[in-house]
C-alpha positions as CSV (number, residue, x, y, z in Angstrom):
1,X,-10.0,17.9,-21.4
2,X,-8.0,18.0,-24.7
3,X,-5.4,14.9,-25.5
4,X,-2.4,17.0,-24.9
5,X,-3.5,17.2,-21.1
6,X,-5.0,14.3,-21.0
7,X,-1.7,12.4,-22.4
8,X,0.5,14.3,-20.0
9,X,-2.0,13.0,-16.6
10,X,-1.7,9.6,-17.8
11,X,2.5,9.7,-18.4
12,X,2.7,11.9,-15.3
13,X,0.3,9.0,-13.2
14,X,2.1,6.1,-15.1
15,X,5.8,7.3,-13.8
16,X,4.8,8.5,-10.4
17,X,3.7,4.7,-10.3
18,X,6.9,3.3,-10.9
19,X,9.0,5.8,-8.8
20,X,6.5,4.6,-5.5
21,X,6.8,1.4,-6.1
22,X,11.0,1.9,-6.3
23,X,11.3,3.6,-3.4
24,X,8.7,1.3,-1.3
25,X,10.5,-1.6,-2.8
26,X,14.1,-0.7,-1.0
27,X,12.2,0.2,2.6
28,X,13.3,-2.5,4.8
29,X,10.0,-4.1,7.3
30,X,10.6,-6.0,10.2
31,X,7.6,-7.8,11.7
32,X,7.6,-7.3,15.6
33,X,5.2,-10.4,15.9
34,X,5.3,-12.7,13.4
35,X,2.4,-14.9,14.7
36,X,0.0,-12.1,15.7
37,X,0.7,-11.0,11.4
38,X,0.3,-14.0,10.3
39,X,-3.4,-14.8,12.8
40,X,-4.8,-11.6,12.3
41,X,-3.6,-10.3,9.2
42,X,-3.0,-12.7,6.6
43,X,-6.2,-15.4,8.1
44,X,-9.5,-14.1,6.5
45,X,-11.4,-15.9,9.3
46,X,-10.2,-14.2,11.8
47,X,-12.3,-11.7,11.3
48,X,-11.7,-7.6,10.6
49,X,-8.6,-5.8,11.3
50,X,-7.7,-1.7,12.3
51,X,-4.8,-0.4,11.2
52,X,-2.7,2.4,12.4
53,X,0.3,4.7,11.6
54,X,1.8,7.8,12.1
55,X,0.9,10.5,9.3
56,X,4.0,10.3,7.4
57,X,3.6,6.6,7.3
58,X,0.3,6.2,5.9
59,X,1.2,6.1,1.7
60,X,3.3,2.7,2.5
61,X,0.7,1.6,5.4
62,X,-1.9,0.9,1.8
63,X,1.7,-0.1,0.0
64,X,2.3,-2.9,2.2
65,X,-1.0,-4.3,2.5
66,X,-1.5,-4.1,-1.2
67,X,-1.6,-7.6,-1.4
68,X,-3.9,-8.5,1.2
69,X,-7.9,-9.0,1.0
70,X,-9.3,-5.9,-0.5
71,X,-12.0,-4.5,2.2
72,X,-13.4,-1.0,3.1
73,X,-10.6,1.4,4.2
């Protein structure tokens, strides 16, 4: 791959970045269950947890788990 390409992946990867994390940062989430989130989701001990969305909802399913226990997806 020569630079010029190379440079233009990595600018092209680096601002797609920023404009996801803009746009997932003014979606709005309201938690239908607070304490089943908090039990099953955010307490490692409770063991492993399935997740599920529609198709055009999958991108900001990984977006807003980001921050949780990294495990096989």
């Amino acid at each position: 791959m020569k630079f010029k390409d190379r440079l233009l992946f990595e600018v092209s990867a680096a601002l797609a970045t920023v404009v996801i994390r803009i746009w997932f940062g003014t979606v709005r989430v309201r938690i239908l269950n607070p304490h089943t989130y908090d039990h099953y989701l955010r307490n490692p001990a409770s063991g492993n947890v399935v997740a599920g969305t529609w198709h055009r909802n999958t991108v900001f399913l990984f977006y807003f788990f980001r921050k949780l226990a990294p495990g096989p997806l």
